[in-house]
Jmol script that loads the backbone (N, CA, C; Angstrom):
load data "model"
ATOM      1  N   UNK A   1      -6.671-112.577  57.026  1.00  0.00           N
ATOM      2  CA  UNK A   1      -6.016-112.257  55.772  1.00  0.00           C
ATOM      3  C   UNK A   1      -6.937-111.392  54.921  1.00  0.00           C
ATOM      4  N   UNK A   2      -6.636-110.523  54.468  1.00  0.00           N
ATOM      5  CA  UNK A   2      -7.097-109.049  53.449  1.00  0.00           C
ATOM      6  C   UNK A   2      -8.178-110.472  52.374  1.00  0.00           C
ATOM      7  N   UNK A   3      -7.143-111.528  52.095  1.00  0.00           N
ATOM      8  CA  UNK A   3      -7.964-112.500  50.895  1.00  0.00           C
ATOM      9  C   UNK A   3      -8.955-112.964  51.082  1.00  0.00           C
ATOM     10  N   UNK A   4      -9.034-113.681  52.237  1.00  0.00           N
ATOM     11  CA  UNK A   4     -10.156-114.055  53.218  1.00  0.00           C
ATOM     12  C   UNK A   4     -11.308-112.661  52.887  1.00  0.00           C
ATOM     13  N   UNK A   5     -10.992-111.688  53.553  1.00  0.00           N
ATOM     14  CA  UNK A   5     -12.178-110.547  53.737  1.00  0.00           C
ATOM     15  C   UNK A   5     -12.095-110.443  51.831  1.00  0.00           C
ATOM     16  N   UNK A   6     -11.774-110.042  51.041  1.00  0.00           N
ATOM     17  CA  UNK A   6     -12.274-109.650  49.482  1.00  0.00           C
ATOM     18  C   UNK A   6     -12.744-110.859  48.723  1.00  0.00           C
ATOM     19  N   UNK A   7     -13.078-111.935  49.816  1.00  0.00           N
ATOM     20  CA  UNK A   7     -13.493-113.280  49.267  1.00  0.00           C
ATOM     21  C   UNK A   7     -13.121-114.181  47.771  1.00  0.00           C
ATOM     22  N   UNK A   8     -11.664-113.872  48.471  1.00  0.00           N
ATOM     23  CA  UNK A   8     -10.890-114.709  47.448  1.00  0.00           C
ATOM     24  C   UNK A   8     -11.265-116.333  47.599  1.00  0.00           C
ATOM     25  N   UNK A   9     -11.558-117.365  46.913  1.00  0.00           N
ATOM     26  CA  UNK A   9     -12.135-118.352  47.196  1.00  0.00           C
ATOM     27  C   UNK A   9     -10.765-119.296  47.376  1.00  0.00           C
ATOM     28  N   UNK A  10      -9.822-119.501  46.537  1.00  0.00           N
ATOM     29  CA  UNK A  10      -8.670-120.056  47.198  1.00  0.00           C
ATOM     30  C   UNK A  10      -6.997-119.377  46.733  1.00  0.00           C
ATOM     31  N   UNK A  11      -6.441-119.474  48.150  1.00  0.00           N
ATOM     32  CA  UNK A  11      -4.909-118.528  48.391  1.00  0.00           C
ATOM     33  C   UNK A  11      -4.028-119.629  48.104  1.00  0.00           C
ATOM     34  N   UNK A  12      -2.786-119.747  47.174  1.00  0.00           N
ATOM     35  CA  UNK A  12      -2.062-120.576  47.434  1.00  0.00           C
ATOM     36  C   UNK A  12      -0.789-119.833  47.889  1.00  0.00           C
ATOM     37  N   UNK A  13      -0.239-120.034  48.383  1.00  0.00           N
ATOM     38  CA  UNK A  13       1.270-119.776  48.869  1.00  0.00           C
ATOM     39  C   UNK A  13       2.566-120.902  48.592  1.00  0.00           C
ATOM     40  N   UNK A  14       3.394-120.473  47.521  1.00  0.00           N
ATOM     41  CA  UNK A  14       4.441-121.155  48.008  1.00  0.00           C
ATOM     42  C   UNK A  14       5.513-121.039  49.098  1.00  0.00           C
ATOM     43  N   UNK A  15       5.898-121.503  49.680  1.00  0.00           N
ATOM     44  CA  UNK A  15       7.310-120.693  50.666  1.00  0.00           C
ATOM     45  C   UNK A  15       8.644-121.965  50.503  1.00  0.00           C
ATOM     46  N   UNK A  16       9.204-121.235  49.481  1.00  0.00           N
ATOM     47  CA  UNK A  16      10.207-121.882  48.903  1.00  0.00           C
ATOM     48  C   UNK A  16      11.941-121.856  49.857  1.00  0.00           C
ATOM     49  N   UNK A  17      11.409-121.124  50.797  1.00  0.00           N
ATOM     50  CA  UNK A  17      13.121-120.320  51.285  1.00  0.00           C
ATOM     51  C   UNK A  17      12.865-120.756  52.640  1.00  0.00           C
ATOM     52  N   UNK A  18      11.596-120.934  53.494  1.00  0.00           N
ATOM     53  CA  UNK A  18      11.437-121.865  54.693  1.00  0.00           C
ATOM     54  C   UNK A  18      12.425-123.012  54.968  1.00  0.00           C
ATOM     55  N   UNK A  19      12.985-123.311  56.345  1.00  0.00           N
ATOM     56  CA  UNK A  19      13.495-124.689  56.566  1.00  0.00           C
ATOM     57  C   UNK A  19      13.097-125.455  56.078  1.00  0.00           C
ATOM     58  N   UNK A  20      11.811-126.172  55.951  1.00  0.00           N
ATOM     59  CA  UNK A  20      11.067-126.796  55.017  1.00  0.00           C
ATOM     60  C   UNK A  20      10.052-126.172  54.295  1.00  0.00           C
ATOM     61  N   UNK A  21      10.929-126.086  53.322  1.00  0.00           N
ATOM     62  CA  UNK A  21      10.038-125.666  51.745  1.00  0.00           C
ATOM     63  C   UNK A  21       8.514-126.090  52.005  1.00  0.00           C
ATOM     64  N   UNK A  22       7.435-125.277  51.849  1.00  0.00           N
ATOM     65  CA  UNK A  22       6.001-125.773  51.961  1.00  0.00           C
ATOM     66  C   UNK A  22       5.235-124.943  50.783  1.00  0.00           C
ATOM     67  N   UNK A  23       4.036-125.994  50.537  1.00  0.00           N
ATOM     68  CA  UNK A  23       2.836-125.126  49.239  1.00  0.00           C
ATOM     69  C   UNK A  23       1.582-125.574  50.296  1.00  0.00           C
ATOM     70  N   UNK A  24       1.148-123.593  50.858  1.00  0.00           N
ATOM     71  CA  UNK A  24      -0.378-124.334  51.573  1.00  0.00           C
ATOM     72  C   UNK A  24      -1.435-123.385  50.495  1.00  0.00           C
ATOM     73  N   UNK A  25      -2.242-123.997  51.005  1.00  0.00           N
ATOM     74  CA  UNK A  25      -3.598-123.597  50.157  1.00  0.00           C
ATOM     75  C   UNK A  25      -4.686-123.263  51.355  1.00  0.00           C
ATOM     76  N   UNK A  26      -5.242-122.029  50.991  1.00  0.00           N
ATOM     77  CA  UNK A  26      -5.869-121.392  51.935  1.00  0.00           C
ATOM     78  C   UNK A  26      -7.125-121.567  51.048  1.00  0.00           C
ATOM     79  N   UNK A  27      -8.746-122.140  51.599  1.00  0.00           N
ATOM     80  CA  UNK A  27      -9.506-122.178  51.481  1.00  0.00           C
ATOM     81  C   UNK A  27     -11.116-121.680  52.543  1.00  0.00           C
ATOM     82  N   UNK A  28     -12.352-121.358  52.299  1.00  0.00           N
ATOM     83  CA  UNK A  28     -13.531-121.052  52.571  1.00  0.00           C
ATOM     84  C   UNK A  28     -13.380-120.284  53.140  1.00  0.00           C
ATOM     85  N   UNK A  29     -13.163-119.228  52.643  1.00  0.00           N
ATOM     86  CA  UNK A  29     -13.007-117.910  53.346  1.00  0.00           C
ATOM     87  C   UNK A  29     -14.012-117.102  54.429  1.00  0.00           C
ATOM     88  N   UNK A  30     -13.646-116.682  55.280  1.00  0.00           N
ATOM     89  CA  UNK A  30     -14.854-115.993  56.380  1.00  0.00           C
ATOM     90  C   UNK A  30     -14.591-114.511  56.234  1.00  0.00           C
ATOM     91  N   UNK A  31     -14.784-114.011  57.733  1.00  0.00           N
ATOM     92  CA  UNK A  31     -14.814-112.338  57.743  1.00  0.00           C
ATOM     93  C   UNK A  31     -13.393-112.650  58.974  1.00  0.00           C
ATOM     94  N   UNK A  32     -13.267-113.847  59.529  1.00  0.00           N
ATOM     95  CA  UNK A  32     -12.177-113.701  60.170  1.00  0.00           C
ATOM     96  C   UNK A  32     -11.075-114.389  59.752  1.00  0.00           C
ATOM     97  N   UNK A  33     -10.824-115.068  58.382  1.00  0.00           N
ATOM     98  CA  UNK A  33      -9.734-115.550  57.553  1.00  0.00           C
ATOM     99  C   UNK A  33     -10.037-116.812  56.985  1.00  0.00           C
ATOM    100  N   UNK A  34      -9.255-117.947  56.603  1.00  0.00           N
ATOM    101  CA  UNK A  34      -9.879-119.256  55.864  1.00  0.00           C
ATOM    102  C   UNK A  34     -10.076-120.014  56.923  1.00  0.00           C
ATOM    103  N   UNK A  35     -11.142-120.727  56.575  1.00  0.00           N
ATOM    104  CA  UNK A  35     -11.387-121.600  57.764  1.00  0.00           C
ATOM    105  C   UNK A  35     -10.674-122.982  57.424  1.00  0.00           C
ATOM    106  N   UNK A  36     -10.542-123.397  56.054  1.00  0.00           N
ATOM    107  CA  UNK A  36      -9.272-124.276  55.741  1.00  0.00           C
ATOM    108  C   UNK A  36      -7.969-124.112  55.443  1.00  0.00           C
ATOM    109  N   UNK A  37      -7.157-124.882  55.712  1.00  0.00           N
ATOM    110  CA  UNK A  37      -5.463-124.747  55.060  1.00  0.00           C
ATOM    111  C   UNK A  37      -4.732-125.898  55.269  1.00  0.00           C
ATOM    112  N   UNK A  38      -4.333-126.096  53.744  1.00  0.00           N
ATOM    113  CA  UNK A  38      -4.070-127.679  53.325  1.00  0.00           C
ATOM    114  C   UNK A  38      -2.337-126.794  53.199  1.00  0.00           C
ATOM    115  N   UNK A  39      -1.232-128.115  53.273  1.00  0.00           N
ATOM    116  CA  UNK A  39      -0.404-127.790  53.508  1.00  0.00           C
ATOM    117  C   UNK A  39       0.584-128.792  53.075  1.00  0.00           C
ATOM    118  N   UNK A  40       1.284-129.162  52.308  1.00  0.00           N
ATOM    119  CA  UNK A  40       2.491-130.408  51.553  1.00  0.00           C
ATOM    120  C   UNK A  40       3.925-129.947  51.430  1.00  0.00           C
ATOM    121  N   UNK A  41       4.685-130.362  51.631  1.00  0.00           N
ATOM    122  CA  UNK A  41       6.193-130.123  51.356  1.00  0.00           C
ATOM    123  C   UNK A  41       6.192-129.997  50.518  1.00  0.00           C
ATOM    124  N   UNK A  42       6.785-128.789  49.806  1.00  0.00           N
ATOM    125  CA  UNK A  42       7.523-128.011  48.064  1.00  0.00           C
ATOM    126  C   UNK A  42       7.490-129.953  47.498  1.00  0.00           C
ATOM    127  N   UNK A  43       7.034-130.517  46.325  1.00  0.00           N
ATOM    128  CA  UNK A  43       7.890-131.417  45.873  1.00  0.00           C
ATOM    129  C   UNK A  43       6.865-132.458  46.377  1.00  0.00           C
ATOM    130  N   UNK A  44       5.607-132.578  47.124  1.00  0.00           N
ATOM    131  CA  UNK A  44       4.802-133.192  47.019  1.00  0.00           C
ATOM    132  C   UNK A  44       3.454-133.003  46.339  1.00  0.00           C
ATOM    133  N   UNK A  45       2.405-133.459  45.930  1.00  0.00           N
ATOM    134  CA  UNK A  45       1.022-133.180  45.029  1.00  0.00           C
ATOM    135  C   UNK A  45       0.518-132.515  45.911  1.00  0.00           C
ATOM    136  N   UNK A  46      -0.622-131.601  45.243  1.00  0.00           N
ATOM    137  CA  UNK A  46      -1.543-130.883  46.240  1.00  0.00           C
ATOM    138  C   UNK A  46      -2.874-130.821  45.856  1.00  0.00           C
ATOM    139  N   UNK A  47      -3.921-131.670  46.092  1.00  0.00           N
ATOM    140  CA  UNK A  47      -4.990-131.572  45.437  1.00  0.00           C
ATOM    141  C   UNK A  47      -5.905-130.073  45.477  1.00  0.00           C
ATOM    142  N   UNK A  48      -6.029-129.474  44.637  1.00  0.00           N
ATOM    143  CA  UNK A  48      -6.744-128.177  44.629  1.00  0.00           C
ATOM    144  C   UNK A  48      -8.768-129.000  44.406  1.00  0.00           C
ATOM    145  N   UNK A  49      -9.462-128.128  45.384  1.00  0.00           N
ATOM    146  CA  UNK A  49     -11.206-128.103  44.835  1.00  0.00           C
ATOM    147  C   UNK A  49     -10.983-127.619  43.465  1.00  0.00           C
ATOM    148  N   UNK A  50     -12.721-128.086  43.545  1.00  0.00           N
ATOM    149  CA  UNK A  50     -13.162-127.232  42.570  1.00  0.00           C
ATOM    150  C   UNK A  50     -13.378-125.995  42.872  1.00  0.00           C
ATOM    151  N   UNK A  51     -13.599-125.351  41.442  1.00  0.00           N
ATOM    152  CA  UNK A  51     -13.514-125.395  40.355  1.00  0.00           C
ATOM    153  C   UNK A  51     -12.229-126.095  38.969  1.00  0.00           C
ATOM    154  N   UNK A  52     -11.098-126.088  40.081  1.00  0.00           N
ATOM    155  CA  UNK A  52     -10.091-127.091  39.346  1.00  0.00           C
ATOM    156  C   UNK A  52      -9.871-128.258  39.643  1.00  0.00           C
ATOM    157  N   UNK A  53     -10.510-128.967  40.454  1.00  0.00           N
ATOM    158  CA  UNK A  53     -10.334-130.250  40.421  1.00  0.00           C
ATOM    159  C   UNK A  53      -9.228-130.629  40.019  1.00  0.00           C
ATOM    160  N   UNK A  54      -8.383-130.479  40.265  1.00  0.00           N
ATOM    161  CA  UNK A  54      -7.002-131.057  39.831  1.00  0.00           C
ATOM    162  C   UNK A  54      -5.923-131.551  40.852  1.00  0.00           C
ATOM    163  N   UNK A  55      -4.692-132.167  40.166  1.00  0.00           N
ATOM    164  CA  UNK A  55      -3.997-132.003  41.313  1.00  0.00           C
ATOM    165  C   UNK A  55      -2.515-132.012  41.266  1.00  0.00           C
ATOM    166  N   UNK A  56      -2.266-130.743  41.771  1.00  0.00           N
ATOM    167  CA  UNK A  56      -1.141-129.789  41.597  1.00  0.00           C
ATOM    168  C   UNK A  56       0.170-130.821  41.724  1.00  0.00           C
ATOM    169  N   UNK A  57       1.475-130.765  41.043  1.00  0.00           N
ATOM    170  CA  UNK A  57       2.528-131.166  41.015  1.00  0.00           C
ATOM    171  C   UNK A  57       3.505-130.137  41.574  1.00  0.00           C
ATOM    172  N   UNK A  58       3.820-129.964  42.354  1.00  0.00           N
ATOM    173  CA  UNK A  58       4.581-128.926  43.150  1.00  0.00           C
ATOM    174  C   UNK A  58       6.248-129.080  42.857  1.00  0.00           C
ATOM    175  N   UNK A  59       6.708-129.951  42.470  1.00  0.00           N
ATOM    176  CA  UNK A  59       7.943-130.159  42.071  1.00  0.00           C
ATOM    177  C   UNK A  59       8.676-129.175  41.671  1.00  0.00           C
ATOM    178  N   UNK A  60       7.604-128.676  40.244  1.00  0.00           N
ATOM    179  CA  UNK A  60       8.473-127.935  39.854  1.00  0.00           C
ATOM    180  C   UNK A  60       8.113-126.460  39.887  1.00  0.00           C
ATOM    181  N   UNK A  61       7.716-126.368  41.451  1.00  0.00           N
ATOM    182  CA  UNK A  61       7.845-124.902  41.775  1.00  0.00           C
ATOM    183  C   UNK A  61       8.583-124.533  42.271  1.00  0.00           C
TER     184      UNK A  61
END
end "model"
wireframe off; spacefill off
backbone 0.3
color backbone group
């Protein structure tokens, strides 16, 4: 992924129009793409790292 190489530190994607609706989160980026990817059904929590420490409510995306 282009994000991966310009060392975007984390990608989220919703894909709302999929058979099953999904929110992944693309994390630790390399020179050959993220080496993580967290992944929840539209409508479940998604814990994001830090720097936000938080954790995402996807519901109402």
């Amino acid at each position: 992924m282009v994000y991966a190489l310009g060392e975007v530190p984390l990608y989220l994607v919703v894909d709302a129009v999929a058979d099953v609706p999904t929110v992944t989160l693309f994390s630790d980026p390399t020179e050959h793409g993220y080496e993580t990817e967290v992944r929840v059904p539209l409508g479940k929590p998604l814990t994001l790292p830090e720097p936000f420490g938080h954790t995402l409510d996807t519901s109402g995306l």
